[in-house]
C-alpha positions as CSV (number, residue, x, y, z in Angstrom):
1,X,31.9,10.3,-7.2
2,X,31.8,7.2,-9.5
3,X,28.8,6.8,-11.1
4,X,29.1,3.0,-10.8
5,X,30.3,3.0,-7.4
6,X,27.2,5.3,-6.4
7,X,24.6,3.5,-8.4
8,X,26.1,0.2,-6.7
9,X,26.1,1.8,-3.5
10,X,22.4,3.3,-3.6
11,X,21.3,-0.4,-5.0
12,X,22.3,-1.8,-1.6
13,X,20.9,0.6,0.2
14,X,17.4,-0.1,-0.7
15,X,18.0,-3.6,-0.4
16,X,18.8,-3.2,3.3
17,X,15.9,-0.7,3.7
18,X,13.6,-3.3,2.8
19,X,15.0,-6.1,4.1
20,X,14.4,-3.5,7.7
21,X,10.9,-3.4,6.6
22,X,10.3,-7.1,5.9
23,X,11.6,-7.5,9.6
24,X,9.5,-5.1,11.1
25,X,6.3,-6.6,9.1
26,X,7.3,-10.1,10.7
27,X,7.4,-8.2,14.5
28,X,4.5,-6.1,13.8
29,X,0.3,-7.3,13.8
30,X,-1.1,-3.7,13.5
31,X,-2.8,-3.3,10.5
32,X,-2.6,0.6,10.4
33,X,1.1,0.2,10.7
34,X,1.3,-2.9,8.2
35,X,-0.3,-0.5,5.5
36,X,2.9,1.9,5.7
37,X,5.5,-0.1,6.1
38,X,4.1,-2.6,2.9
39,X,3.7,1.1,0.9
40,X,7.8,1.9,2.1
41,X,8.6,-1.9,1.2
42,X,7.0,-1.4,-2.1
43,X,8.5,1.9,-2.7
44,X,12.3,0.7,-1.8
45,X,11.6,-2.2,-4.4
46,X,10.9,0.1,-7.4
47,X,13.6,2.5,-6.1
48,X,15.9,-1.1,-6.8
49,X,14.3,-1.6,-10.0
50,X,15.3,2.1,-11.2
51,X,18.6,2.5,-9.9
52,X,19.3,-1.4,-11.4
53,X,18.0,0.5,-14.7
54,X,20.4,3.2,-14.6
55,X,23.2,1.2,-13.7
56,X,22.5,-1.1,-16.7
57,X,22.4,2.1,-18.9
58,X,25.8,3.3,-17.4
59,X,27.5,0.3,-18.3
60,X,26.2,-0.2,-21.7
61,X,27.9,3.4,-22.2
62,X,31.0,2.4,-21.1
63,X,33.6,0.1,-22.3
64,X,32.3,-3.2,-22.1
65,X,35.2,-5.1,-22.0
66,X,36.5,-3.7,-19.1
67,X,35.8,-5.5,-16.8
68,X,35.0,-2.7,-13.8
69,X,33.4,-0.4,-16.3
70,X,35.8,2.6,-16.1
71,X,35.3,5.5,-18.1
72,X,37.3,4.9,-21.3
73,X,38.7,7.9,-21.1
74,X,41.0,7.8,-18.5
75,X,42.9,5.0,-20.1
76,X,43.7,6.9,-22.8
């Protein structure tokens, strides 16, 4: 695929992942479950943080200028 396209992709998917788990935390009042969903919330959270790295990193590499970061070597 597009390595913009995927890292964009995967960046929503965590959101909505923990958006999931922020709703089940408002449904939910037992603690043994609280404890694993807060650990998944957490998780999907730093999964956003690394993906929003690596997308940062990919654009950097790529033709700045352009404004939906396409590999510069295709408009050659």
């Amino acid at each position: 695929g597009d390595l913009i396209a995927d890292l964009t992709e995967d960046l929503a998917a965590e959101q909505k992942a923990r958006v999931t788990y922020d709703n089940i935390l408002r449904l939910s009042d037992d603690p043994d479950v609280n404890d694993v969903i807060k650990f998944l919330r957490a998780r999907e959270i730093v999964h956003f943080q690394r993906f929003g790295e690596g997308l940062r990193l990919a654009k950097d590499k790529m033709n700045e200028k352009n404004l939906y970061f396409v590999n510069p070597s295709f408009d050659k």
